[in-house]
N, C-alpha and C positions, 0 to 999 in steps of 0.2 A: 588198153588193158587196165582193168582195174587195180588200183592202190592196196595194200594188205588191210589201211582205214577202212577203206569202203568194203572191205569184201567181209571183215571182224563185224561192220555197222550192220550188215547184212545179214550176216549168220546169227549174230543176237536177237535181232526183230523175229526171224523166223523159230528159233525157240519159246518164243513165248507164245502162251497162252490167252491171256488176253493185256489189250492196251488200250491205256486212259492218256488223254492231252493232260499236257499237264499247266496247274493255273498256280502261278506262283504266291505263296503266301506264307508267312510267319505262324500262323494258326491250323493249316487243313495237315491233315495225316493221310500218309497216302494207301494206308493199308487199305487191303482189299480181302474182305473174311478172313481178316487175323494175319495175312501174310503183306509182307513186303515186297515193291519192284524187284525185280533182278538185276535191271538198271535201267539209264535213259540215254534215249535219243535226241541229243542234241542237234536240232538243225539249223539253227544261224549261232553261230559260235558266240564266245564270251564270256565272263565270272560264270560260275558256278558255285552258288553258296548253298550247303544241302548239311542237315543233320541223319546221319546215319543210322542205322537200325538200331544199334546198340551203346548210340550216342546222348549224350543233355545237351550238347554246345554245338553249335555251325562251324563248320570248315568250309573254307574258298579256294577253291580249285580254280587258277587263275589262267583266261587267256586259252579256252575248249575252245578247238575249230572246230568251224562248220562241216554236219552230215559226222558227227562223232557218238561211238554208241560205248557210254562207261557200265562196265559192271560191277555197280555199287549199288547196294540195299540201301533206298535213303528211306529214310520216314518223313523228311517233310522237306521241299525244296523251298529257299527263303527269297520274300519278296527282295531282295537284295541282291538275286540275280539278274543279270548283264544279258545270261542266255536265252533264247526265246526257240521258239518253234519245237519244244518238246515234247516227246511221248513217254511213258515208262511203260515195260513190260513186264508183266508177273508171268512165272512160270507154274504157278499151280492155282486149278480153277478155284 
């Protein structure tokens, strides 16, 4: 039987509209025609360093398992993440 993780990881992918891999970097913005992810799909866990929608400075969310799906608007996920195998989902085309 599935975990409440996996089945929340599940139900967030399926709301969205469309999804971009995501390429970590200190520079790239992840908006997509003006809007921001809904959030990301973490799939090999670890840090997570992301400046948020309505942020100037990075937060580290420390220690995301793997196959984890957070819902947070980031605008930019920073080369200083640990986490890998990611996707973001936006919910409006």
């Amino acid at each position: 039987m599935p975990q409440y993780s996996e089945i929340r990881a599940i139900n967030g992918l399926l709301g969205c509209k469309k999804l971009r891999v995501v390429v970590k970097s200190d520079a790239t913005d992840l908006a997509v025609a003006g809007a921001y992810p809904a959030g990301i799909w973490v799939g090999t866990g670890g840090d997570l360093s992301i400046i948020a929608e309505d942020d100037t400075s990075a937060v580290t969310i420390t220690g995301v398992p793997n196959g984890t799906w957070i819902d947070i608007h980031a605008k930019k996920i920073m080369a200083a993440t640990t986490a890998s195998n990611m996707v973001v989902g936006y919910n409006r085309p």
